[in-house]
N, C-alpha and C positions, 0 to 999 in steps of 0.2 A: 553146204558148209554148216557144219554142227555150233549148236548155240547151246550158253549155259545160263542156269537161273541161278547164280550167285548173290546175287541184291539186286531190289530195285531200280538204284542207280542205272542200272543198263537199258532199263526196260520205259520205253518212252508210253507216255499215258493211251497214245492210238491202240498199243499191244495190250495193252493192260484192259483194254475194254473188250478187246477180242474174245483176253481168258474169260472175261465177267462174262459174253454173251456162249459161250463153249460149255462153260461151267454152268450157269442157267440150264441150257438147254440139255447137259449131262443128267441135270437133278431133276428136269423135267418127265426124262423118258430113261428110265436105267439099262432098259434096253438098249440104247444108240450108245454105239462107239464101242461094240465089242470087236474089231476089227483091228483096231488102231495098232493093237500091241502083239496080235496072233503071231504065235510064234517065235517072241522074242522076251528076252530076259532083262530083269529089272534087277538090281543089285542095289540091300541097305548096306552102308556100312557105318555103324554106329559106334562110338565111344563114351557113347550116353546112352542109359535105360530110357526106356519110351511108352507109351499109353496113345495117345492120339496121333502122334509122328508113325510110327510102326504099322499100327493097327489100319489107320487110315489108308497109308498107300500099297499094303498088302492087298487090300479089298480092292482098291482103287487098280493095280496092276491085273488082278484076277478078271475086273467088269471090262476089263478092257482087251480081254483076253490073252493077257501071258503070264510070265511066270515069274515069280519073287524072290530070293533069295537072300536069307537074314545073316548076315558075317555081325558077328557082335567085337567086342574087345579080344575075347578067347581068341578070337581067329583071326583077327587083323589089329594089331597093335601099329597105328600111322609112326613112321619114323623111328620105329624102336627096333620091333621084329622086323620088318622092313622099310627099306626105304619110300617114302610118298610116291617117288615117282616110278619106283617097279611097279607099287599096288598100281598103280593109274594105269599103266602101259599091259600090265597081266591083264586086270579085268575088262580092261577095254575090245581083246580078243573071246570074253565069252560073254559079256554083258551089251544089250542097245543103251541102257543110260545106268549110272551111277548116280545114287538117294544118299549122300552122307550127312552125318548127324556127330558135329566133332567140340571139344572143347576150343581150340584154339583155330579163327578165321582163316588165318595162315594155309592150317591144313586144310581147308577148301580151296583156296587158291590153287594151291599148286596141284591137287588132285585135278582139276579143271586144265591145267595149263597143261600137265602131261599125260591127259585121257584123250582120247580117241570121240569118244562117244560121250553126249550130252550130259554134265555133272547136275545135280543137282541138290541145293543146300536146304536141308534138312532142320536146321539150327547151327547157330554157332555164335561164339560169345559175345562176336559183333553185331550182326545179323538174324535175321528169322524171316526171310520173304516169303515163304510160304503160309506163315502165319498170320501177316500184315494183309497181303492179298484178300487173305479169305476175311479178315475182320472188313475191309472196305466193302467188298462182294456182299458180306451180310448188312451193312448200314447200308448200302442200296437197294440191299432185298427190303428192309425196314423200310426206310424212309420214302424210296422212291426217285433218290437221286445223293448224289455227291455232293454238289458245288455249294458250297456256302454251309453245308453241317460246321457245327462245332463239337467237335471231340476233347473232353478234358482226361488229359490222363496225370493220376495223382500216386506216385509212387517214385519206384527207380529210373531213373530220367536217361541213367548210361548206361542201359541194358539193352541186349538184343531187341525185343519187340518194340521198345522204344524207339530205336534207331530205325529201324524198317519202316514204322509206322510215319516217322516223319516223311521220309523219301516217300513212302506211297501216298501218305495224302497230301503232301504238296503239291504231288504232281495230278494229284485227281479233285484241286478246289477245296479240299477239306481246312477248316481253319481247326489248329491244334495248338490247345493250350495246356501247357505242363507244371504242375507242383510238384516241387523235389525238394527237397532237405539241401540245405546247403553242400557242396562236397559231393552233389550223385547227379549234377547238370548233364547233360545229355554231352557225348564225343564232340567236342570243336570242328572237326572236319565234319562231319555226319550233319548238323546245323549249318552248317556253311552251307554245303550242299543243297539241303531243304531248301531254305531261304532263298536259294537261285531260284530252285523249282518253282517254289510259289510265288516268284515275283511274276510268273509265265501265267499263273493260272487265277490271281487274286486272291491267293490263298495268304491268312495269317500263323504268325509262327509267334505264340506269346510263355513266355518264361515265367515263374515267380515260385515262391516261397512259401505260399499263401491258399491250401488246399479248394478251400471257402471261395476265393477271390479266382481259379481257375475253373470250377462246377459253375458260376453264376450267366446262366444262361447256354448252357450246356445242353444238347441235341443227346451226345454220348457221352458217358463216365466209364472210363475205363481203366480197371489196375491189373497189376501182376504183382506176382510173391515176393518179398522183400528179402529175403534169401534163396538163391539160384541153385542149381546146382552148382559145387566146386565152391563154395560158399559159407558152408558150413563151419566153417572157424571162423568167419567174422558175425556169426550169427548175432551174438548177445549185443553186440557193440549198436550190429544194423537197427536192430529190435528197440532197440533204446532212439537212434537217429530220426527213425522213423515215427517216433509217436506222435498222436496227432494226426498223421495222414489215411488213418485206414475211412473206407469208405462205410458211411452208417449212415441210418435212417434220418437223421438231424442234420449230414453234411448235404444230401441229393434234396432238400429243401430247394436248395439256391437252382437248381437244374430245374429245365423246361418240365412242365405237366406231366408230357408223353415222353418222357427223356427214356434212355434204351441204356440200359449196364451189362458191357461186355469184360469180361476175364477171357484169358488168353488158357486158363489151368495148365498144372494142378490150383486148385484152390486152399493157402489155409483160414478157415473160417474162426474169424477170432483174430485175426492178425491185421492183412490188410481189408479185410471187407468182410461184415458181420451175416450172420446164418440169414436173417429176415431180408436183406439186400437181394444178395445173391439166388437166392429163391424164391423172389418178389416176381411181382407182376409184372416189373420193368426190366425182368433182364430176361437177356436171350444168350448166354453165356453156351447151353445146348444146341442153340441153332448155331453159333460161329464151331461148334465141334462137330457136327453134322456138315458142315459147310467145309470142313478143311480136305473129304473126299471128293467133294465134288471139283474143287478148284485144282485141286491135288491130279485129279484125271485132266484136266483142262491142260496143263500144264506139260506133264507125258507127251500127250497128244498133241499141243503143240509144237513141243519139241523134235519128238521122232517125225512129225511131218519137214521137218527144216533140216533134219540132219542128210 
């Protein structure tokens, strides 16, 4: 029975250690695991530009022995030039899994519901579980374990990476605290959710206002870009909402000694998080982009083993 990585939510914490121990062991030996994929076809289809999304599971489908194939906007326009659920039901007769990379959640869904062959979400406006994964994957490469880290993340609270990040570390003991601007609190159901999770795992889920007062005692500080893609007209308004939260050398005071700063990139430097942070001692922003092939291949390969 084929299984899809659409969010978190689906993915119970037992699974989720599996990918961390798959993926370890991918990054250990790049050798192992060229087999998994020989002979069969991986399809991106994106309606967003890509850097680390593209790049990574292009290599990632290659180590693994098969074959990639890029359909951008030109060639597949979801629900415009074709209907969602032809594209799903065509490529499902020449692809083993579908990588889509969409603006709207929606069209992952129903790409999933009318494919054949294991979907998997790439990014979406909801969502980012691939992204999420590999930032947890790399705070256990750090640290040495999950349960009980504190993650402060200080930025857009109702954003993709945000939302994922909660469901993955609720469910993996991470305690997560969020500063947001008033107006950019994280999706009501997506919290809801979390908040189950981490009643399971003793995980805290704390809110505020208050950049300062969410780093203090902080394990990881973590932002993303205050304008998104598709964004770009609320820009000046965001830029203005946001002041005050970008992460700098005077705010990571209140964070533990050895604290670790992760960015999700793109980075802009100047904005949410200043040039000396980000290419500090403390951050490992490089090793979670290195880290998104490896979990990236974990992920394939769990899946085409289940389909």
């Amino acid at each position: 029975m084929k299984r899809d990585f659409i969010s978190l939510d689906d993915w119970t914490r037992a699974e989720m250690v599996v990918l961390f121990e798959l993926a370890a062991k991918l990054k250990r030996d790049r050798g192992y695991g060229g087999e998994h994929l020989r002979g069969k076809s991986v399809g991106l289809v994106f309606q967003k530009p890509s850097n680390r999304t593209r790049v990574s599971f292009e290599v990632g489908v290659f180590q693994l022995g098969g074959n990639c194939v890029y359909l951008g906007p030109g060639e597949i326009n979801l629900g415009v030039r074709e209907s969602t659920s032809d594209v799903a039901q065509t490529l499902s007769r020449y692809l083993e899994v579908i990588v889509a990379r969409t603006f709207t959640h929606q069209d992952i869904v129903d790409l999933a519901r009318h494919a054949s062959v294991p979907v998997i979400n790439g990014l979406s406006d909801m969502h980012h579980p691939c992204q999420a994964l590999t930032d947890i994957f790399s705070i256990e490469e750090k640290f040495g374990r999950t349960k009980g880290i504190v993650l402060a993340y200080v930025g857009d609270g109702n954003n993709n990476v945000c939302h994922s990040l909660l469901i993955g570390c609720a469910k993996m003991g991470i305690h997560m605290h969020i500063a947001t601007p008033k107006k950019y609190e994280p999706d009501k159901n997506v919290l809801k959710a979390a908040k189950s999770f981490a009643q399971e795992t003793a995980g805290r889920i704390f809110l505020t206002h208050s950049p300062k007062e969410a780093v203090t005692g902080a394990d990881v500080i973590y932002s993303d870009v205050w304008v998104s893609m598709g964004q770009e007209k609320e820009a000046k308004k965001r830029l203005k909402d946001f002041k005050g939260f970008q992460i700098n050398s005077n705010l990571v005071k209140g964070a533990k000694k050895e604290f670790a700063f992760m960015h999700c990139l793109p980075a802009h430097r100047g904005q949410e998080v200043t040039a000396d942070v980000i290419d500090g001692k403390h951050s490992i922003v490089f090793d979670q982009a290195e880290n998104r092939l490896h979990v990236q291949k974990a992920i394939m390969a769990f899946l085409i083993q289940k389909a």
